[in-house]
SELODREN-25912 format. One record per residue (C-alpha): x, y, z; residue number from 1. Coordinates in steps of 0.25 Angstrom, whole numbers, m for minus. Layout:
BEGIN
x X	y Y	z Z	pos NUM
...
***
This chain:
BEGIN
x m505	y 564	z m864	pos 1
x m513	y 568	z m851	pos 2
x m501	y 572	z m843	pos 3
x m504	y 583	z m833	pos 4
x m519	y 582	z m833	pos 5
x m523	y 588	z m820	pos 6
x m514	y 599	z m822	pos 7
x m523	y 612	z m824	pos 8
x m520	y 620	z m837	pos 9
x m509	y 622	z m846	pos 10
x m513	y 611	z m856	pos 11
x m501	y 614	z m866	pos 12
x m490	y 613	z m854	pos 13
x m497	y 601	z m848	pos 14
x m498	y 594	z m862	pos 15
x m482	y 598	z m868	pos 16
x m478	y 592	z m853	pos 17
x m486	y 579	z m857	pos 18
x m481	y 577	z m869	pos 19
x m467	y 579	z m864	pos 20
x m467	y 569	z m854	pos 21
x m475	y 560	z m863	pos 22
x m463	y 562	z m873	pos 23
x m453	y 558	z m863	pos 24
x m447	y 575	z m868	pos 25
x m448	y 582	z m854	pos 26
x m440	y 592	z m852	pos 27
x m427	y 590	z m841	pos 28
x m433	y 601	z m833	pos 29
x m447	y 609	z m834	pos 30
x m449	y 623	z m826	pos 31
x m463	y 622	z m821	pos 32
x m467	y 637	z m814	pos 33
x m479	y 644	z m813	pos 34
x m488	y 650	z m801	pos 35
x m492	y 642	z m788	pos 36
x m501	y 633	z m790	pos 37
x m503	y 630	z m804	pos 38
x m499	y 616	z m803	pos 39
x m484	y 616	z m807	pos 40
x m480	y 607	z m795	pos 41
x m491	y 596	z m802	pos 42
x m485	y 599	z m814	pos 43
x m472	y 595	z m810	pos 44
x m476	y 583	z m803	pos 45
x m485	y 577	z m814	pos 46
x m473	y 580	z m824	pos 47
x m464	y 572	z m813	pos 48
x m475	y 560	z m814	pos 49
x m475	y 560	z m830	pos 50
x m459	y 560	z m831	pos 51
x m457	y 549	z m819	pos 52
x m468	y 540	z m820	pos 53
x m466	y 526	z m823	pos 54
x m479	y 519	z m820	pos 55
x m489	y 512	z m829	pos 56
x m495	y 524	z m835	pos 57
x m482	y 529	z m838	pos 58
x m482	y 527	z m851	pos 59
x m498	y 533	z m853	pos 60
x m500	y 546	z m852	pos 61
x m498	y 549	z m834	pos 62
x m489	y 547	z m824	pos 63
x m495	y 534	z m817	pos 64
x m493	y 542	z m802	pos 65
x m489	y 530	z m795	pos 66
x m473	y 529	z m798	pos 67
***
């Protein structure tokens, strides 16, 4: 999956999120902390965009980002 892909770092957290979405397995809630600035606000958005998206490419492999 290519989920997450301009997310800096932390390939095994970027690649077990992927998979979960992909699996249609995310967890009811998800606690995302860390130090300003190391992108958890993108993560969070991009995670929103893989769970919600319903466009075209919805069932490749990336939120579309028009829906």
């Amino acid at each position: 999956m290519r989920f997450f892909e301009d997310i800096v770092g932390n390939e095994d957290l970027r690649r077990r999120v992927g998979e979960a979405v992909s699996a249609g397995r995310f967890p009811h809630a998800v606690i995302i902390e860390g130090q300003d600035g190391i992108g958890k606000n993108l993560m969070a958005r991009q995670i929103a965009a893989a769970l919600l998206c319903t466009g075209a490419e919805a069932a490749g492999t990336l939120p579309c980002g028009r829906c």
